[in-house]
Structure formats: structure tokens, C-alpha cells
N, C-alpha and C positions, 0 to 999 in steps of 0.2 A: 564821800562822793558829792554830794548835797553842796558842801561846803568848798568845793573845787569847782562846779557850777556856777555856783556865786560868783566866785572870785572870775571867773570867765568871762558873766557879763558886765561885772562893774569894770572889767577894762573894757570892755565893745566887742570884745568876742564869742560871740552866740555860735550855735551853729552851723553856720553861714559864714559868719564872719571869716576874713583872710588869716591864715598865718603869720606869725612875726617875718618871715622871709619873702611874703607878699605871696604864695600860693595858695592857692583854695583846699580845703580840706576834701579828703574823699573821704568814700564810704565801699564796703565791702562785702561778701556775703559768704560765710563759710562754708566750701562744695564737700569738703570731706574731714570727720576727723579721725582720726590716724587711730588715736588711743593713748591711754598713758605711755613714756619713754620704756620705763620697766617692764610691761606685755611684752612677752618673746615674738619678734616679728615687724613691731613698730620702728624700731630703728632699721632697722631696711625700708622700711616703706618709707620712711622719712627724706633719706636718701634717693629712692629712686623717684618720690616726687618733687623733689628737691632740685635735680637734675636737669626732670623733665624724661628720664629713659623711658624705652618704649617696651610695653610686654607683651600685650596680646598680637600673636600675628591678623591681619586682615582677613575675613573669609575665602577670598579669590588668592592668595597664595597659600594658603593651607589645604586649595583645592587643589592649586596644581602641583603641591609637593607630592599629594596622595596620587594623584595621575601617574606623575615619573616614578613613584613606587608600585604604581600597576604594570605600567608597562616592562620595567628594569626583569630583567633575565642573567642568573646566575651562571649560565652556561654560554651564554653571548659575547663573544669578542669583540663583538660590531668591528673586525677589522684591525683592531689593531695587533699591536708588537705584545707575543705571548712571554713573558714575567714568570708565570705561574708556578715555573719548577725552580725558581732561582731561591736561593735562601735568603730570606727578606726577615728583615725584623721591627717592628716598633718600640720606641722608647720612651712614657711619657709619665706624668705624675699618677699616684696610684690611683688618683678621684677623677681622673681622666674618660670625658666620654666619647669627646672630637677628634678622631688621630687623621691629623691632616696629613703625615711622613713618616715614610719606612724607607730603610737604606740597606743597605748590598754592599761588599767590597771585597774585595776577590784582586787573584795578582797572574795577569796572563803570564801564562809558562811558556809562550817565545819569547817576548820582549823583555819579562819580569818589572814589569810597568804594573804601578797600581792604579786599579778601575774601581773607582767610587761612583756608585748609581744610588741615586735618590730619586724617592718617589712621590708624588705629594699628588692627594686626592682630587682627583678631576671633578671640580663641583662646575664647573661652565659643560657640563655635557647635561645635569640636569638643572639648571637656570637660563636661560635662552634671555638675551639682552631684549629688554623690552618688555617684558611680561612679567605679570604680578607678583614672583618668587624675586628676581631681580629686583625690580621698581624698591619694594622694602629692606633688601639688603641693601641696595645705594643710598637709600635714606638714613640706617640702620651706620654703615659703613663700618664697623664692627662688633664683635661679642663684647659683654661689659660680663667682668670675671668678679663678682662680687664673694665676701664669703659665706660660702656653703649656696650664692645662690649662683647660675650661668644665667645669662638673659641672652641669647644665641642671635648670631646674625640669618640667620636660616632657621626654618620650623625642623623640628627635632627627627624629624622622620627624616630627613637630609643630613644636618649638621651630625646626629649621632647614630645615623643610621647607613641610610643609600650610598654617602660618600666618603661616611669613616674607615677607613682603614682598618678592621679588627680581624681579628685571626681567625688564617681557616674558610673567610668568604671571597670569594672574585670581586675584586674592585676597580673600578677606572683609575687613572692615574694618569698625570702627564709626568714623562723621566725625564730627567736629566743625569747621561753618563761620561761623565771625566773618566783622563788618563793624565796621571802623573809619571815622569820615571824615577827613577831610587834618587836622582836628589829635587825630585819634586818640582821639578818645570813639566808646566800643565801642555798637555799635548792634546789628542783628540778629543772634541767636546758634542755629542751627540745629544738629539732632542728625541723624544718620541711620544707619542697616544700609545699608552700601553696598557696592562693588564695583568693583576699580582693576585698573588695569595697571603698575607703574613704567615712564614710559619711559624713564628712567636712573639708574644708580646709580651714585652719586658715594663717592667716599673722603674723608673732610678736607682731605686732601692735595690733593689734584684741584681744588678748590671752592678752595681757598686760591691756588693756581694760577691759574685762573680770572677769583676779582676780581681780586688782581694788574695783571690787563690793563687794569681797568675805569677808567672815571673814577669820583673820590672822591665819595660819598654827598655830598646835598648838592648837588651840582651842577643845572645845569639841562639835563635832558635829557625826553627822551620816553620813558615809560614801556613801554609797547610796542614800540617803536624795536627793529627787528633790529640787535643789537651783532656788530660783526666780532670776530673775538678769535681766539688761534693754538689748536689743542688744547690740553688738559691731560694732562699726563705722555703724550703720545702718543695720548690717547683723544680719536678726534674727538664734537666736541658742538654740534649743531643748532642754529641761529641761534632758534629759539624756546624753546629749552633756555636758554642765551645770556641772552636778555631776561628768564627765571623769575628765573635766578638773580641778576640786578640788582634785579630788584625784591624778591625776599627778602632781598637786603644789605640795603635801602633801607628797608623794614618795619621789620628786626628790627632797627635800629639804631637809630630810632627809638622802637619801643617798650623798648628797654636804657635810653636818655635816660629817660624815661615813669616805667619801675619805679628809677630812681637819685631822681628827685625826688620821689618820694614816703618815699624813707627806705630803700629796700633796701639790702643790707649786702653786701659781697663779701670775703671773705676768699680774700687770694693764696698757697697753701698747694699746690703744685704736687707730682702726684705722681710718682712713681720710673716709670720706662721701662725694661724689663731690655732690654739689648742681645748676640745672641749667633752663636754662630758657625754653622757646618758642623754641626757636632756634637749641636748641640742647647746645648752649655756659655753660659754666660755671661762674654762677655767686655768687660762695659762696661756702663754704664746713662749716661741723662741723665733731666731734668727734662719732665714732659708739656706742651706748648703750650695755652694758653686763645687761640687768635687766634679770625679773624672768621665764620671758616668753625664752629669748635666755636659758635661765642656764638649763632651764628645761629639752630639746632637749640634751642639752650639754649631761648632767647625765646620761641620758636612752642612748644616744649615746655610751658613756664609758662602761655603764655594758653591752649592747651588744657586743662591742669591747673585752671588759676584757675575757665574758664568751666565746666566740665561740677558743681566743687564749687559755685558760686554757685548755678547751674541746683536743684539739692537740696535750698538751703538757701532759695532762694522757694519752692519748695517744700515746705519744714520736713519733708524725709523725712531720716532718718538715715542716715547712709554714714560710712564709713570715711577720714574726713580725716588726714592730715599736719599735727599739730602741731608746734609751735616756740612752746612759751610762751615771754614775757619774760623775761631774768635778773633774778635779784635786786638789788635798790638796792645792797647793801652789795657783788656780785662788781663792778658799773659801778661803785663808787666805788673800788676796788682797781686796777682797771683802768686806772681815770683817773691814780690817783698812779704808776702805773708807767710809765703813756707822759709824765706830764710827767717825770721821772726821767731820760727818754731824750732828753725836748726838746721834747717833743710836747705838750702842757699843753692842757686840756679845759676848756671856760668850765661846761659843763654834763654831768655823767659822764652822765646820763640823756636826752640829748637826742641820738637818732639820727644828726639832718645831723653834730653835732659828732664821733660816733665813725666816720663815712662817711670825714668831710674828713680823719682822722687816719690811716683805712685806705690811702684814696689818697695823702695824702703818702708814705707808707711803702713804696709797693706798688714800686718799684724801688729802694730804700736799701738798706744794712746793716743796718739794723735788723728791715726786714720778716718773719724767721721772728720774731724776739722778740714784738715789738709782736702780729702777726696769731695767731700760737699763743695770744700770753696773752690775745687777744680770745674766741679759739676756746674756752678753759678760764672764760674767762668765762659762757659761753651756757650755755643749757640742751639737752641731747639733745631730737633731733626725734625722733619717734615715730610710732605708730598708735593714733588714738582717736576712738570717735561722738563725742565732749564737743566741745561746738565752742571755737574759742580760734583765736588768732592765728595765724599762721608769722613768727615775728619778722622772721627773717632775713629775708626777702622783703616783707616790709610790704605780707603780706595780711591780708586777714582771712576768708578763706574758700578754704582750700586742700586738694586732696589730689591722691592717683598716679593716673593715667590713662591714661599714654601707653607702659607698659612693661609689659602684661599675660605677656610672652612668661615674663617674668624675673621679674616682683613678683606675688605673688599679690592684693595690698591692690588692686592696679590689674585683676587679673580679677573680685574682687569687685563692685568701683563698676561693669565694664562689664556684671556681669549687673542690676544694677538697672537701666543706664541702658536696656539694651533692655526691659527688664520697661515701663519706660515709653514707649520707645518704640513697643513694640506694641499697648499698653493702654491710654497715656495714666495709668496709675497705677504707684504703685513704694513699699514699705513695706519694713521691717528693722527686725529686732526688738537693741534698743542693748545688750543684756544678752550676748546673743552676737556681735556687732560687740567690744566690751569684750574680750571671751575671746580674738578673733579677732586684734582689734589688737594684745594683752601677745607674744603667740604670732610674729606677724610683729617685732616690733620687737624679742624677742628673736634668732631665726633671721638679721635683718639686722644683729644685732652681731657673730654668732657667724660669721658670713661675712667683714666688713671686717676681723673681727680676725687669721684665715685667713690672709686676702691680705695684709695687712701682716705678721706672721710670716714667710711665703713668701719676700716680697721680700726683707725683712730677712736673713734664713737663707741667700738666695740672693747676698746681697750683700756677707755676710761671707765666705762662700767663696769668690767671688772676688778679694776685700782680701788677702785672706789668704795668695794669689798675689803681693801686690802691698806687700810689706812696706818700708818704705823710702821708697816715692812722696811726694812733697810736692803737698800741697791746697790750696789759696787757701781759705779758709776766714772762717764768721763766729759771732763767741759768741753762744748761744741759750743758755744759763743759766749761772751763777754761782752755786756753794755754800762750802763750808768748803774743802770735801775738792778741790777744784779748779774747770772750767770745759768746758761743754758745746762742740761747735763745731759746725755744718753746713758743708761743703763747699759751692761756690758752683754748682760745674758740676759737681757729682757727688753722686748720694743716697743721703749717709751723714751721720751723727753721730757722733762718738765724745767719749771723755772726755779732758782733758788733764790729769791728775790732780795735783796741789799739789805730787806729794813727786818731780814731775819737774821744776819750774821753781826750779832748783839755783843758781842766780844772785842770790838774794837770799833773806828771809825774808817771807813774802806772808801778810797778813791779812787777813780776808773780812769786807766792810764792806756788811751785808744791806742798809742804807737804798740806797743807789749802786750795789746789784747788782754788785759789783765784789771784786778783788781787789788786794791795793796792796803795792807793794814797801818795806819800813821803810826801808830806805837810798837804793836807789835813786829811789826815788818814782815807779816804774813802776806803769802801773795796768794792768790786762785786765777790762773794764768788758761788761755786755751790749751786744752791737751791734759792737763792735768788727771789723776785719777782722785778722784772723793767716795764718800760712803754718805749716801743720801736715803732721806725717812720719808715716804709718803705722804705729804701734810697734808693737800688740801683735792677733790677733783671736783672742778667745775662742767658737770657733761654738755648742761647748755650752751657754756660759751666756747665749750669743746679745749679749758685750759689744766691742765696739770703743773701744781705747785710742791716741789721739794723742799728739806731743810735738810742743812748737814745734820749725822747722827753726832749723839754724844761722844761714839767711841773713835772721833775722824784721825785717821793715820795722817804722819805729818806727811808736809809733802814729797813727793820723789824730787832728787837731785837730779833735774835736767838742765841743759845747757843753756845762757843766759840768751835772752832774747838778741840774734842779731848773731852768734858768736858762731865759727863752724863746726861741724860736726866730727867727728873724730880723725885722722886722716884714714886709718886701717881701709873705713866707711866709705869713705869718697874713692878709694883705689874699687874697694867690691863693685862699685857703682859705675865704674870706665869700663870695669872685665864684662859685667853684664851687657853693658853698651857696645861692646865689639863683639860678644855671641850672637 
């Protein structure tokens, strides 16, 4: 150090002196230290100072959360629409504390229309606009979902208490009840201040358990029909519990058909699942499930969403919708040349069905992170904005949040209009601070998912890291100069396989073909490809993961040459789906 000193002042730069790029040096003072990276707890805290997120609530809104828990009476209707004897149920992960929605659906026996009612926790009856519980949830403007930790946009006596939905207590709720008829054009759409009871609450798991037993949608059965069925996971569940949960397969699987033919978009981009011990450590992860039990929630989640923004906008009152403008012509026509590249060739880069039928081809191949990621890079970020416009991805045209006020502020907003009209029959907002309101949330929920992926990431190299040497069934997701990207198939990780380790030949990077090519041997490592890759190096600080193919790598699969088409059989399955 002495010696770097020296050398400092014999060029003229003392402590004072300017920087090589002419700025003045500062100086700093260290407010906190965190601890070693390896102390269980540090990397969380690193993150949430990292951020900047917020943890402790204010004292003046943790007063008046404890007030509205004075005041709240289980036996109180204050008025509104009685829910209570209906069979309602909740559906959510099993580490679940905030149940913002319970749904109902039943099929009137004049009409034999089905009536899909959802419920979703009235948290604007205890947050009053303006007041210190509010003030910090608009700041807050959503829960940041970290692992193992929730940082809540409401102090917990709300978020996982007064407002959650859990079973067996009297909850506020604002409803929203549809009526579809047997081929599903949406007919009456009712609002209400209501008031429920769960009478059970269900985990994914449980539900997914459940249909298991059922017969397959589709079938000819009787709607009402008490279904026998064994428990789920040990929990027993009441033969008219039983029949709800058949006829919600049976709805929401239908209206999924419903929302695909109109052009909605699904991208299969599965997220990381930490897995851990005793301890609290991480000793594992996999990939999160979309089966039928998540899809279901999903669907009734969307037609709640879809209907209360339609409701608005015949209306012509401004609210707080979820945009998803269209990409641009020239990212779809990039797009299009990169999945024909793969095999995959697009008659029309702008034409929906065509990018749909090219998602599903892919949605179980080797190619599915390449293809779906560069679909993903293709779109435009979804937001918050009065301005009305589309949800591409969903192929609405009138969409916003509604069903997750516990967690998203954008969706306590829309519920205090919708009671403004529900009480009044009138409902106004002013677009100038909706605009303000929307920049403000859409910043806050980037500043959250990028948190959580950090975390994970952070969390999943320190585990690797234990695990040097492991060999991964793997697939390339990008191709540069400098080497080749790879995800693991059953494990969520990416790392690099870097050029100056595949010592077996001389590899040149051939940008049109995504690819790397061996000069001698005329090996390729092509995007899509599948490898067997060895854990070489984890850098946790620089947050990078370095692979190297194993010794025992399988050659590679014969797929079709870049640019050439896909089988014809392929392309016929791919019109049939297009016209279902």
C-alpha cells in the first residue's frame, strides 16, 4: 500500500488531486455492515439494502391497522350482500398467508348458464385514502415476495389477518359475479360489497390431488352430481366441495380453450423453487408447475380482471388499467427469423395464431428457453396506465388488476372506484394522477421482481458452489463469440461454457446459425442443442456461473439444419390447432 502511495504522488495525485477523467475523488463512511456473505441471513439483507425495500412499517400506520382490528366485528355485515352460506373456496400455495380470492361457481337450473362469482378481499374498507395505512401502501405499491422472506405492502395484522380471506371467518370482500351460457358468451355481470365465509381452503397441491381422481373434462357427467373421491393429502373434503371443484375444472378449462382462440399468448418460462433443509439452508431447487389446479385460479382471475375493466370503460371512467402494447413490426420480424433458424419458420411474423402455434410446438422441446425467452425479449413491458390500449399478451382489449388488492396497490385503487360506484352508481378519476400513480407502481413492481430474482440467483449460487464438479443435462440458450449459454433441464441455473474451454478443436462463431463450429472437426454447439455440462467455477460476488462440457458429452442430436422446415406432418398439426 506504501508503495501505491508513492506512486500516486510522484504522478501529482495526492488526496485531493483530480481523477484521470477530471472528477474529484470522494470519500465515504460505512452505516452498516451486513456480515460475512456465508452468515445465514446476509444475503437477504444484502438485497434488501441493495434495493433500497422498505421493512419496518411507520408507527402511525401500525396504529391505525390495530384500530380497524379494534373496531372489525365478525358478526357485522355493515350492509352488505350475505355470501356466507354459498360454497366458496380458496386456492393458494401451501406457504400462503395473504388470500386475497375465493371463487364460487355453480350453474342456474333455469337457464343452465354458468355463474362464476369471485371474491377478492375488500382491503379499501380498512385503508381509508389519505391516512397513514394508505400513505405507506402507495409508497410501498406492492409486497416484494422474497424467499422465505414476505416484506407486505400492509402491516400483517391486515395483509394476513383482517383482510385475508381464511377459512371459517366473516370477511369483507368486493364480488364480482358472471354468467356465461354453455357456449360461453358472457352475459350478466354483477358487482357487489359482500360478505363470505371460506368453507375450505385448498393448497395447489390438494386441488391437483383431487381432480386426479375426477373424470377427464369433457366427459358426460352431471354437474351437480355428488362426486365420491378419497381425501386430498389427508384432508378430508365434502361431497359438495367435491362437485365445486369439478365444475371449476370444467369452466376454467373452457374458458383457457376461449382465451387461446382468440390469440392469447403463453409463454412457458418456469420459475426457480428454492428447496431447503432443517436449517433454513438451501439444499436444492426445481422448476415451479403451471398444471390444472394453478390454471384454474389463473382463468377466473382473468375474467374477474377483464370484467370489472370493461365495466369502466362502458362507462368511459378512467381507471388504472394493465397495458401490454403490441411489439414492434421489426422485434416480430427478428423473431420470426430466429425461430425459422431453429426450424420453426413463420408464414406471418405479425400474425398471433402463427407465434401461438410456434410457442406450443416448443413448450416441451430443447429449444423452449431459446425460442420463449426471445419471444419474451421480443414484447413490450406491461405496465400501469389511464391511456387505454391493448394487453397483447392476453388478447384483450380492456384489462387491468383487481383481484390482488392485499399485494398490488394498482388493484386497491380500481377497488375504491368500483365501490364509489357501487354506492353511488357514479365513479370519476382524475387521468393526470392515475398517470403519476401508474409510472410510480410500474416502477416499484420492477424494482421487486428484480429483488427476487437477484435472491434466487444469490441463493443458487451458493449452493452450486457446494456442488462443484456435478454434471447437468443441460440446454444452449445463447451463443456468442466468447462461448455458449446453457440452462440446466432439472435445475435453475444458467451458466457460461466459455470458448477457451472447449480445447478439442478451434470453434468459430457463426452469428446467422446461432452456433459455434468446430474448423476440423465440424462439431457444432448450435442454440437448442442439449449438452451434459460439469459445474466448473461460482463467482457469488460477481453473481456469474461458469460450466464446462463433461467428459462423457453425448454427440449431438440430429436436428434440422438451420433455416430448413420442419417436417410437413408438423406444420399440418400446427393449422388444426390454429382453427380449434
Amino acid at each position: 500500500m506504501p508503495a501505491r502511495r508513492g506512486e500516486a504522488a510522484r504522478q501529482g495525485r495526492g488526496r485531493d488531486a483530480p481523477l484521470p477523467d477530471g472528477r474529484r475523488p470522494r470519500e465515504g463512511v460505512i452505516a452498516e455492515v451486513l456480515g460475512p456473505l456465508s452468515q445465514p441471513g446476509v444475503d437477504l439483507l444484502s438485497i434488501i439494502r441493495a434495493f433500497g425495500l422498505p421493512e419496518e412499517f411507520p408507527p402511525e400506520a401500525l396504529e391505525e391497522a390495530r384500530a380497524r382490528a379494534d373496531q372489525f366485528r365478525d358478526d357485522d355485515l355493515d350492509g352488505r350482500e350475505d355470501f356466507t352460506n354459498d360454497v366458496i373456496i380458496t386456492v393458494d400455495p401451501v406457504d400462503a398467508r395473504d388470500f386475497d380470492d375465493a371463487v364460487s361457481v355453480t350453474i342456474d337450473p333455469k337457464t343452465k348458464h354458468w355463474v362464476l362469482t369471485v371474491h377478492i378481499a375488500d382491503v379499501s374498507h380498512f385503508a381509508k385514502p389519505g391516512g397513514p395505512l394508505d400513505s405507506e401502501a402507495r409508497k410501498r405499491a406492492t409486497s416484494v415476495y422474497l424467499p422465505r422472506k414476505v416484506i407486505p405492502m400492509f402491516p400483517e395484522v391486515i395483509s394476513n389477518g383482517l383482510a385475508s380471506l381464511q377459512q371459517g371467518k366473516l370477511r369483507y370482500v368486493k364480488t364480482v359475479r358472471m354468467e356465461f351460457t354453455q357456449n360461453l358468451q358472457k352475459g350478466h355481470v354483477s358487482f357487489f360489497n359482500g360478505a363470505i365465509r371460506v368453507r375450505k381452503r385448498f393448497t395447489y397441491e390438494q386441488v391437483g390431488d383431487v381432480l386426479a381422481t375426477m373424470s377427464p373434462s369433457g366427459t358426460n357427467v352431471t354437474p351437480d352430481k355428488p362426486l365420491p373421491a378419497p381425501p386430498a393429502d389427508g384432508v378430508e373434503v365434502d361431497p359438495d366441495v367435491l362437485a365445486l371443484l369439478r365444475r371449476m375444472r370444467d369452466l376454467a378449462m373452457m374458458l383457457r380453450k376461449k382465451r387461446f382462440r382468440r390469440g392469447a399468448l403463453e409463454l412457458s418460462m418456469p420459475e426457480a423453487v428454492l428447496e431447503y433443509d432443517a436449517d433454513g439452508r438451501v439444499n436444492g431447487a426445481h422448476f415451479a408447475v403451471n398444471d390444472v389446479s394453478h390454471q384454474i385460479i389463473e382463468e377466473f382471475m382473468l375474467a374477474a380482471n377483464e370484467a370489472v375493466a370493461e365495466h369502466f370503460s362502458r362507462l368511459e371512467v378512467p381507471f388504472l388499467r394493465r397495458v401490454h402494447p403490441a411489439p414492434k413490426e421489426e422485434k416480430l420480424q427478428q423473431f420470426a427469423a430466429f425461430a425459422g433458424l431453429l426450424g420453426y419458420p413463420l408464414e406471418r411474423s405479425d400474425d398471433r395464431f402463427e407465434l401461438q402455434r410456434v410457442l406450443r410446438a416448443t413448450a416441451d422441446k430443447p429449444e423452449r428457453a431459446a425460442i420463449h425467452y426471445s419471444m419474451l425479449r421480443s414484447l413490450k413491458q406491461a405496465s400501469y396506465s389511464p391511456v387505454q390500449d391493448q394487453h397483447y399478451a392476453l388478447a384483450s382489449q380492456d384489462y387491468c388488476h383487481f383481484t390482488s388488492p392485499i399485494r398490488r396497490y394498482p388493484d386497491l385503487q380500481v377497488h375504491r372506484l368500483l365501490d364509489r360506484w357501487i354506492r353511488t352508481g357514479k365513479a370519476s378519476a382524475d387521468v393526470a394522477e392515475l398517470t403519476v400513480l401508474g409510472d410510480h407502481c410500474s416502477k416499484m413492481e420492477r424494482r421487486a421482481e428484480t429483488a427476487e430474482r437477484e435472491l434466487v440467483k444469490l441463493k443458487l449460487l451458493q449452493y452450486l458452489s457446494t456442488r462443484l464438479g456435478e454434471k447437468l443435462d443441460a440446454v444452449i440458450t445463447g451463443v456468442a463469440d466468447y462461448g455458449f449459454f446453457a440452462q440446466a433441464e432439472r435445475f435453475p441455473a444458467e451458466g457460461l461454457v466459455h470458448i477457451s474451454s472447449l480445447t478439442d478443436d478451434y470453434y468459430h462463431y457463426e452469428e446467422d446459425h446461432h452456433a459455434l463450429f468446430g474448423s476440423r472437426s465440424k462439431k457444432r454447439y448450435r442454440l437448442g442443442d442439449r449438452v451434459r455440462v460439469v459445474v466448473a467455477r461460482v463467482d457469488i460476488q460477481r453473481r456469474m456461473l461458469d460450466f464446462r462440457l463433461a467428459p462423457d458429452q453425448p454427440a449431438p442430436a440430429d436436428r434440422p439444419r438451420p433455416g430448413r422446415e420442419p417436417e410437413q406432418s408438423e406444420r399440418k398439426k400446427g393449422k388444426r390447432r390454429k382453427k380449434d
